[in-house]
MDTraj code that builds the backbone (N, CA, C; nanometers):
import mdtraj as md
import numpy as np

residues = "UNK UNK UNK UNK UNK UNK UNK UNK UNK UNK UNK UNK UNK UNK UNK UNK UNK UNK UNK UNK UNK UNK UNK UNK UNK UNK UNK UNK UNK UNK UNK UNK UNK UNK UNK UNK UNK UNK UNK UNK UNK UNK UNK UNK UNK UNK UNK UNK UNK UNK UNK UNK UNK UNK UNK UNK UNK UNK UNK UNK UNK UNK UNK UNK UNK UNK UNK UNK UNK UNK UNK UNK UNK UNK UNK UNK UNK UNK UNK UNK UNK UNK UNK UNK UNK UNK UNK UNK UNK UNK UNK UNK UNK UNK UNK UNK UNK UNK UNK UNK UNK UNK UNK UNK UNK UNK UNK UNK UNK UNK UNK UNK UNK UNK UNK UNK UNK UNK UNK UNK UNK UNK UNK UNK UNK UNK UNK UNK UNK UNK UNK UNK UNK UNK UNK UNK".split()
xyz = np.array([
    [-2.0149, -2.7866, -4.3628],
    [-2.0575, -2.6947, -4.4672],
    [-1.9621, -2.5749, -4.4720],
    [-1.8897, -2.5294, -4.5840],
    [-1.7906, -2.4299, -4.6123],
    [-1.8916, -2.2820, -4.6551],
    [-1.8616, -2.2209, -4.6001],
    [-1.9381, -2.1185, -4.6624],
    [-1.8490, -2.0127, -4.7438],
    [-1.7452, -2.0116, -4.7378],
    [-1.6209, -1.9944, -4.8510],
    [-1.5522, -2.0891, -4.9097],
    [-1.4285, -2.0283, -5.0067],
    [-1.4023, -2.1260, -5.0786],
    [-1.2824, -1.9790, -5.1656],
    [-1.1780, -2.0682, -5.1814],
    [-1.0673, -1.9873, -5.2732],
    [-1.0531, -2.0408, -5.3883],
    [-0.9574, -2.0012, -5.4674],
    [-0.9325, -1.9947, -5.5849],
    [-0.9071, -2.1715, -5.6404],
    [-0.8389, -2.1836, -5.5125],
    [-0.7188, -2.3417, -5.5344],
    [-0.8288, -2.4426, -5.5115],
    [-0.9187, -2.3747, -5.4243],
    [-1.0071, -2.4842, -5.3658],
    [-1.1147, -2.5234, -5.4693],
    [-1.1446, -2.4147, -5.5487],
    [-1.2521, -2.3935, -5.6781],
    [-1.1834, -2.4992, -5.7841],
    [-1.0463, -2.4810, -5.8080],
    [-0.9563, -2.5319, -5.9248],
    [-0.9519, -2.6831, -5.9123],
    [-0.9485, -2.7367, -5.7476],
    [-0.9392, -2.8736, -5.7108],
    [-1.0601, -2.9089, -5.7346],
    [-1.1890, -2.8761, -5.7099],
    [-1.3157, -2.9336, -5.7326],
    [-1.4018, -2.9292, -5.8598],
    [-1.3429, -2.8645, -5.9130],
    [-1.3464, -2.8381, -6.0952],
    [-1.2287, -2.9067, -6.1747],
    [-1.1575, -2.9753, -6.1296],
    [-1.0646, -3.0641, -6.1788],
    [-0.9726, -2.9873, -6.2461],
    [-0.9594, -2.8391, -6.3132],
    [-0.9034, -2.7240, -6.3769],
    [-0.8206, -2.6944, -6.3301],
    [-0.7381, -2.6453, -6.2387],
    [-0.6200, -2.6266, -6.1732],
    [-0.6710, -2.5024, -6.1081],
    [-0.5976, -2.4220, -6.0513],
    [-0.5883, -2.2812, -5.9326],
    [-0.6218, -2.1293, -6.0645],
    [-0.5485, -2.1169, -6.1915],
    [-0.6362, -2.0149, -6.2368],
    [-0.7258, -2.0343, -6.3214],
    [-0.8036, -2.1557, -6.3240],
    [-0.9623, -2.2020, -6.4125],
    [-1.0200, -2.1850, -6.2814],
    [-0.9774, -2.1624, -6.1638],
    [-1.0833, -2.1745, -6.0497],
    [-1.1390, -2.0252, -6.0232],
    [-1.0003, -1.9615, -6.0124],
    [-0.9840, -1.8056, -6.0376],
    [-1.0958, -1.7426, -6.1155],
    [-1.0692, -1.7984, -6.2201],
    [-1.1760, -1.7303, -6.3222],
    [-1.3168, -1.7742, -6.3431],
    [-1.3242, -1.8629, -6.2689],
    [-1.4908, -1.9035, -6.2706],
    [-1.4910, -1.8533, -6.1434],
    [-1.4131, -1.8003, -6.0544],
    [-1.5053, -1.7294, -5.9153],
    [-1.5269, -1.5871, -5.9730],
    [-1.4106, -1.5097, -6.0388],
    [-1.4261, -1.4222, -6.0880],
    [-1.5776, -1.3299, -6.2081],
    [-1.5672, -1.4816, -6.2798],
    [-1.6908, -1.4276, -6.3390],
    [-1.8276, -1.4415, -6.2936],
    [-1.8136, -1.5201, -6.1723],
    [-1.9600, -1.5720, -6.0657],
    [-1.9505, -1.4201, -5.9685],
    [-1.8381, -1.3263, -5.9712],
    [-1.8135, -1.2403, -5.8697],
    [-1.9297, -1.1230, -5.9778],
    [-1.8587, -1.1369, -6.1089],
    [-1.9400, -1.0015, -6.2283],
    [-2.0229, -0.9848, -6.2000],
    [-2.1168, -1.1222, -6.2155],
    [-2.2257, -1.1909, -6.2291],
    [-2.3090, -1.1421, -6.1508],
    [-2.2354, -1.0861, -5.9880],
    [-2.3312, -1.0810, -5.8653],
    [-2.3516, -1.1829, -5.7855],
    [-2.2939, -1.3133, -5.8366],
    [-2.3462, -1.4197, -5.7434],
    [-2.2616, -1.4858, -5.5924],
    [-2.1375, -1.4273, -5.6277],
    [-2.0618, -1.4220, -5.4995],
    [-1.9612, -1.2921, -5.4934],
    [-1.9464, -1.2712, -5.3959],
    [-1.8295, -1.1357, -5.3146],
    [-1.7000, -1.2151, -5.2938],
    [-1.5847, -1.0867, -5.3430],
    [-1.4697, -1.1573, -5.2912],
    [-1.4140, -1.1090, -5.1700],
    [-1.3280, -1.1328, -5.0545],
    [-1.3077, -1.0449, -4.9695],
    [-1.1406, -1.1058, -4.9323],
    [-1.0503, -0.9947, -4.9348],
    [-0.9383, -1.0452, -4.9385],
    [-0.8819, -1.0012, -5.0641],
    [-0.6950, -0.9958, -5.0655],
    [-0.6336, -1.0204, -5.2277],
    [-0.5565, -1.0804, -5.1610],
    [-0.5084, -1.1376, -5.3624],
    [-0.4034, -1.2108, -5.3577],
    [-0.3945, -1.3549, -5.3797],
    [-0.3403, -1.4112, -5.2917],
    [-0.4179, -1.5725, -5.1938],
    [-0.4851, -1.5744, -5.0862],
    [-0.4567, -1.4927, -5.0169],
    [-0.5739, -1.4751, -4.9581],
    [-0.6948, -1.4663, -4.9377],
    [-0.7412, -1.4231, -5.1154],
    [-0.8742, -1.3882, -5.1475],
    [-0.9686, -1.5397, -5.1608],
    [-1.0899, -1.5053, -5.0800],
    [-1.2033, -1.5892, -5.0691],
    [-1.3484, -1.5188, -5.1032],
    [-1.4035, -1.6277, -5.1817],
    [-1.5449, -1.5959, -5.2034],
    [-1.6321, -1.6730, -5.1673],
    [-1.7752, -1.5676, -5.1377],
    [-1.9281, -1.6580, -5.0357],
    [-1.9996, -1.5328, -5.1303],
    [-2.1188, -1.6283, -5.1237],
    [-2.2665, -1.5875, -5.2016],
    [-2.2520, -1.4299, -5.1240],
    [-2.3118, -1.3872, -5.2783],
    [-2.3773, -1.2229, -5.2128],
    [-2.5093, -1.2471, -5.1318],
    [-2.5215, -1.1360, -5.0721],
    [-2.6278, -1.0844, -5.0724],
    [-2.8047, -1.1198, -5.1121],
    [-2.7678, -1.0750, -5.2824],
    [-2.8435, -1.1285, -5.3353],
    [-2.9181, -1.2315, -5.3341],
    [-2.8054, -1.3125, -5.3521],
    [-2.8084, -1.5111, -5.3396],
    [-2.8947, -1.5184, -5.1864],
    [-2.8376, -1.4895, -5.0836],
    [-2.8898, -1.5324, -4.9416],
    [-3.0628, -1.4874, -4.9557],
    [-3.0675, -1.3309, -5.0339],
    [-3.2361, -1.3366, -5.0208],
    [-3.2941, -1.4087, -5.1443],
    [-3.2346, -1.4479, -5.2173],
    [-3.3273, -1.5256, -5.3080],
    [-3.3665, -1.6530, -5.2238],
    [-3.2527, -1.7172, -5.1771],
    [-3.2570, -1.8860, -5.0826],
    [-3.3479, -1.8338, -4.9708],
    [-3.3743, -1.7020, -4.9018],
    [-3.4593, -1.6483, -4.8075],
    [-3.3977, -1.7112, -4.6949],
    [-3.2350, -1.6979, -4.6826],
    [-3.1843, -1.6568, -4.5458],
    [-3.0808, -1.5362, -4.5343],
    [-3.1353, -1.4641, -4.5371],
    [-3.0514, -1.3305, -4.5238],
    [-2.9603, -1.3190, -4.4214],
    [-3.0125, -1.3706, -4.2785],
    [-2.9099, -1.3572, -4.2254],
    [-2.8295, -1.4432, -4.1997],
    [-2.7946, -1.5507, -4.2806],
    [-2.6962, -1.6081, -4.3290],
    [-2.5803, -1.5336, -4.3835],
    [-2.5996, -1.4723, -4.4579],
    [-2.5237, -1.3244, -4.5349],
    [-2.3938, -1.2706, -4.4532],
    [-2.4755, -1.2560, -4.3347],
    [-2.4444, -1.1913, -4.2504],
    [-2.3315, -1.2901, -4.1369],
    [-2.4021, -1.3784, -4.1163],
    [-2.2841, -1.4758, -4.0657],
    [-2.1605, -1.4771, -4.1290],
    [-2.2021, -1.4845, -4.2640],
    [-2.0908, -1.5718, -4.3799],
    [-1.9682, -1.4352, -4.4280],
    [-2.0598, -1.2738, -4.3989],
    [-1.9565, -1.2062, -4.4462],
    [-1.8663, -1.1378, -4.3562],
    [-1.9140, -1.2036, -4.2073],
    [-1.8689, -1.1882, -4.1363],
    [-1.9041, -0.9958, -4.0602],
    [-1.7991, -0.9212, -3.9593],
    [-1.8363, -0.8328, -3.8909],
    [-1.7203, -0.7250, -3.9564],
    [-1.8074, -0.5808, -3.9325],
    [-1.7500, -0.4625, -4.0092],
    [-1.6291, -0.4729, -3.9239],
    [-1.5241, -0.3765, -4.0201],
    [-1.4112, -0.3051, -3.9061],
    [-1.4560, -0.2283, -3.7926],
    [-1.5870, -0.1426, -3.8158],
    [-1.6907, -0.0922, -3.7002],
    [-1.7140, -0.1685, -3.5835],
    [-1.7714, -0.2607, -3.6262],
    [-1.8016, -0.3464, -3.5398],
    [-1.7732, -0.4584, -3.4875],
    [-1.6316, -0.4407, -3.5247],
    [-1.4478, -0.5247, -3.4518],
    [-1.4375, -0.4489, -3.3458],
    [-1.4216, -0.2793, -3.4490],
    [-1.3906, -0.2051, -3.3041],
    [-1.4943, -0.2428, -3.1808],
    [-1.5945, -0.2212, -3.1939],
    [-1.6632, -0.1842, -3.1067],
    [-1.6782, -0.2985, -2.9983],
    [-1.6947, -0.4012, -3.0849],
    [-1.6556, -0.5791, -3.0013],
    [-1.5421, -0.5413, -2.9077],
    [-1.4362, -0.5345, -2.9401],
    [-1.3257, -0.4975, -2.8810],
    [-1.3109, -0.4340, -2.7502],
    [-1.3815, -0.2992, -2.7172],
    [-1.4082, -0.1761, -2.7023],
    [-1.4864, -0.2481, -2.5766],
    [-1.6027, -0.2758, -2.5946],
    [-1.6782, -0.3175, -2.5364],
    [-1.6413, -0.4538, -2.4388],
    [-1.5564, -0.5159, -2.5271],
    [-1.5220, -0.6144, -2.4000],
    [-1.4107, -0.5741, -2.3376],
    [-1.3616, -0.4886, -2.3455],
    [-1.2308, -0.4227, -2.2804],
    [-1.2834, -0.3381, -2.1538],
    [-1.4236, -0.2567, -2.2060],
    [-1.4442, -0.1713, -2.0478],
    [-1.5342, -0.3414, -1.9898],
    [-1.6080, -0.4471, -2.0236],
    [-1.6687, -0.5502, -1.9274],
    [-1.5514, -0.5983, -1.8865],
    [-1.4531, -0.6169, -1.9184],
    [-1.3473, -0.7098, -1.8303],
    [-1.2240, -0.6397, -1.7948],
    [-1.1660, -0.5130, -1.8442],
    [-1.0599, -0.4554, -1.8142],
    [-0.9548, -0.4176, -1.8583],
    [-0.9237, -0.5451, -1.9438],
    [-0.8544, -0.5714, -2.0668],
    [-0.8520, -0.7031, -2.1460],
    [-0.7970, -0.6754, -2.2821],
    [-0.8165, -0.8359, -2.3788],
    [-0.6536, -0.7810, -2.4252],
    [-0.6715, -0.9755, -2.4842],
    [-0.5333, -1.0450, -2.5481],
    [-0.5791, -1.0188, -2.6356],
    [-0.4766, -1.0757, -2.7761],
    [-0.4693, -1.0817, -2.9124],
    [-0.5333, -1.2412, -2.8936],
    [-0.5272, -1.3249, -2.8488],
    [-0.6754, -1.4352, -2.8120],
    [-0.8092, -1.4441, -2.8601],
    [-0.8569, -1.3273, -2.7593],
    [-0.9516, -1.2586, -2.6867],
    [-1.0237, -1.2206, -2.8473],
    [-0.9350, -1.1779, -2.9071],
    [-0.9613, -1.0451, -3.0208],
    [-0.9881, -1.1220, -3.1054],
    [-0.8786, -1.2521, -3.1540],
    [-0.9380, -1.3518, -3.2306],
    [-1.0834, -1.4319, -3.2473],
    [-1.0697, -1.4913, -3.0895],
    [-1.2130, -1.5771, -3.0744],
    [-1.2962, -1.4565, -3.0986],
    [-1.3083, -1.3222, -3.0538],
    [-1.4649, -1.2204, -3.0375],
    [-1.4874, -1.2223, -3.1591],
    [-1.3920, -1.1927, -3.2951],
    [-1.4249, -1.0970, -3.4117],
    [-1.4282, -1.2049, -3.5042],
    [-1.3679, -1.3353, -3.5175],
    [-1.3434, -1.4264, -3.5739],
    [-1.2058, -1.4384, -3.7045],
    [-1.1128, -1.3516, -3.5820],
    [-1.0156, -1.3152, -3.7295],
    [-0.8993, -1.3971, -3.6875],
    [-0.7381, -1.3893, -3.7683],
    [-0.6418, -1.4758, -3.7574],
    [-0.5332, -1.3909, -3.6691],
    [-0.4887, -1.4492, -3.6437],
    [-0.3603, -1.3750, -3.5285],
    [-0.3470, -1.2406, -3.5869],
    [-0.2824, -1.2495, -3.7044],
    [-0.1847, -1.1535, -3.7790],
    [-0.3318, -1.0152, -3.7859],
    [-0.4398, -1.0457, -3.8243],
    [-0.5816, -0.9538, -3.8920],
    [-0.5943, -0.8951, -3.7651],
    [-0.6265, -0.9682, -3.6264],
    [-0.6159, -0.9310, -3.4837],
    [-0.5264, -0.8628, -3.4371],
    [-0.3951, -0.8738, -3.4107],
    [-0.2776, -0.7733, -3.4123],
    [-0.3231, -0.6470, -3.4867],
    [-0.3245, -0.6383, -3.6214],
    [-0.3933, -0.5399, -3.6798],
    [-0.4952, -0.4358, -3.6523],
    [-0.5985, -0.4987, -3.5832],
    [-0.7130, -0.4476, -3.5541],
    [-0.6385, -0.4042, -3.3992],
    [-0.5736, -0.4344, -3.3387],
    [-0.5405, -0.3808, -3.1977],
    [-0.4455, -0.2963, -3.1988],
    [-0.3191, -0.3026, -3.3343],
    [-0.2517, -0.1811, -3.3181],
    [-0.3388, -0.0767, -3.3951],
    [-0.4462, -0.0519, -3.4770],
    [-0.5183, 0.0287, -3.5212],
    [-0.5819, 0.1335, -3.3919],
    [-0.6285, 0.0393, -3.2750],
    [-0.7045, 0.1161, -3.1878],
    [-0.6205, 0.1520, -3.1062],
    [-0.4708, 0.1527, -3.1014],
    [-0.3462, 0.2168, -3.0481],
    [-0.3771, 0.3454, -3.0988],
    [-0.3437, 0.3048, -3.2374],
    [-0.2910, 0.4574, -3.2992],
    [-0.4272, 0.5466, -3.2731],
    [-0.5175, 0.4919, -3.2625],
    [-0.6209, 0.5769, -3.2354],
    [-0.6187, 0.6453, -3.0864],
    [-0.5495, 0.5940, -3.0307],
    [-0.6038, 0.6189, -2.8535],
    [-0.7199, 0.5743, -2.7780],
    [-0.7619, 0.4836, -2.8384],
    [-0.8783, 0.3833, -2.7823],
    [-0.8598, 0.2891, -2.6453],
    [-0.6863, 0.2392, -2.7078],
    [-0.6062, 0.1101, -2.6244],
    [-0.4963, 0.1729, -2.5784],
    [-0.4145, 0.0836, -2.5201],
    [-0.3293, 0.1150, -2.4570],
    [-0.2695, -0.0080, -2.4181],
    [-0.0995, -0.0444, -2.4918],
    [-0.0042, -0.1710, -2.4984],
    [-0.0035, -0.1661, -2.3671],
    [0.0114, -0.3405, -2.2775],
    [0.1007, -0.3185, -2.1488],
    [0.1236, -0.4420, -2.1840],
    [0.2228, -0.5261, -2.0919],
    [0.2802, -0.6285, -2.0649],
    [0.4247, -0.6106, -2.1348],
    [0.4503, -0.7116, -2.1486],
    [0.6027, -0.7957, -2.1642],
    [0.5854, -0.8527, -2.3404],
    [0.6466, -0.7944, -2.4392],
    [0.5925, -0.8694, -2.5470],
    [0.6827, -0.9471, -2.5709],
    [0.6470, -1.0454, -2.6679],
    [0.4984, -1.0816, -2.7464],
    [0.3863, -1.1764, -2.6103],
    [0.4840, -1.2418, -2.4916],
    [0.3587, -1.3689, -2.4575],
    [0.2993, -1.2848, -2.3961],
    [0.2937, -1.2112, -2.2918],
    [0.2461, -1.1135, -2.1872],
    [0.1767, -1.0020, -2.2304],
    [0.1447, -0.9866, -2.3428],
    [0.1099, -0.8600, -2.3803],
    [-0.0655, -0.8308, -2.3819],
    [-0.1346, -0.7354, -2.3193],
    [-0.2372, -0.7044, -2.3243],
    [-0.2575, -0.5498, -2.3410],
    [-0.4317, -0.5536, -2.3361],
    [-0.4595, -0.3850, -2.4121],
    [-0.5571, -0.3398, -2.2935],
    [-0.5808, -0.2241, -2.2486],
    [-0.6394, -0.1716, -2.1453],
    [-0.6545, -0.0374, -2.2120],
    [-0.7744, 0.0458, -2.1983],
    [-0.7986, 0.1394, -2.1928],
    [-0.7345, 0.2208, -2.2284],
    [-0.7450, 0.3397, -2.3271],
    [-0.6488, 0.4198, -2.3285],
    [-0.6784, 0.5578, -2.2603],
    [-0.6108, 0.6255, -2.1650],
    [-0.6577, 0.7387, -2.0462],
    [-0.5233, 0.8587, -2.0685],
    [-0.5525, 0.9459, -2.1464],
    [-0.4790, 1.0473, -2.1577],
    [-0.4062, 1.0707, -2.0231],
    [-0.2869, 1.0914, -1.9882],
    [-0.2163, 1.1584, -1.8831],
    [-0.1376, 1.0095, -1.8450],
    [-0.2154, 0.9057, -1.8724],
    [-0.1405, 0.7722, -1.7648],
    [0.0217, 0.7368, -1.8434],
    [0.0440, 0.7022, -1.7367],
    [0.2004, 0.6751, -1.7686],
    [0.2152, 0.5830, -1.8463],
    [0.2768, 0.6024, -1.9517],
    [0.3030, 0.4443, -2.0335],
    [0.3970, 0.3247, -2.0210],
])
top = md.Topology()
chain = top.add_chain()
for i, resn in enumerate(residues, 1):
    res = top.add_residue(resn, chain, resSeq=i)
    for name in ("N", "CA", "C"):
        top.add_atom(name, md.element.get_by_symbol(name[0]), res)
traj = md.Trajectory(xyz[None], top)
């Protein structure tokens, strides 16, 4: 069971090509009946909201739209003081994102001072704590 679906994927199953798919997600998006999340090609759409409490599984919704940037960080955060430190792995499997979205989310909590780079990059590389004064 897909609980998304893109543009190309809409166009192939509507026999229409990639922008007849576009535009019937688009006007199902007006509509209220699905969210897009993403641009570009990248962009994918899953039922709102709405849709999940009408079918009366809401927290389906919630599976399907996946976890805030809040509460990436905090995933993150949290498994970093239980174990010590996490990979770009680690960050993937917790939050459910792709290498490149993960990288992202870990140099974000750099620039913040949350983390803190160590290893050997790219294979060796992990994030630990970030502790004002420690040597980098």
């Amino acid at each position: 069971l897909e609980r998304r679906i893109d543009a190309e994927t809409a166009g192939r199953l509507t026999q229409k090509g990639t922008a007849d798919g576009r535009r019937v997600l688009e006007r199902l998006s007006e509509r209220g009946l699905v969210e897009a999340a993403g641009t570009r090609r990248g962009r994918q759409y899953h039922l709102s909201a709405a849709v999940y409490r009408r079918l009366g599984q809401s927290t389906g919704y919630v599976r399907t739209h996946g976890l805030s940037r809040l509460r990436q960080e905090g995933l993150v955060l949290e498994y970093v003081q239980a174990h010590g430190r996490i990979e770009r792995k680690h960050v993937m499997d917790l939050c459910g994102l792709s290498g490149q979205q993960a990288g992202r989310l870990l140099r974000r909590l750099c620039e913040q001072k949350k983390l803190r780079r160590r290893g050997t990059p790219p294979r060796w590389t992990y994030y630990e704590v970030f502790e004002p004064g420690q040597a980098s």
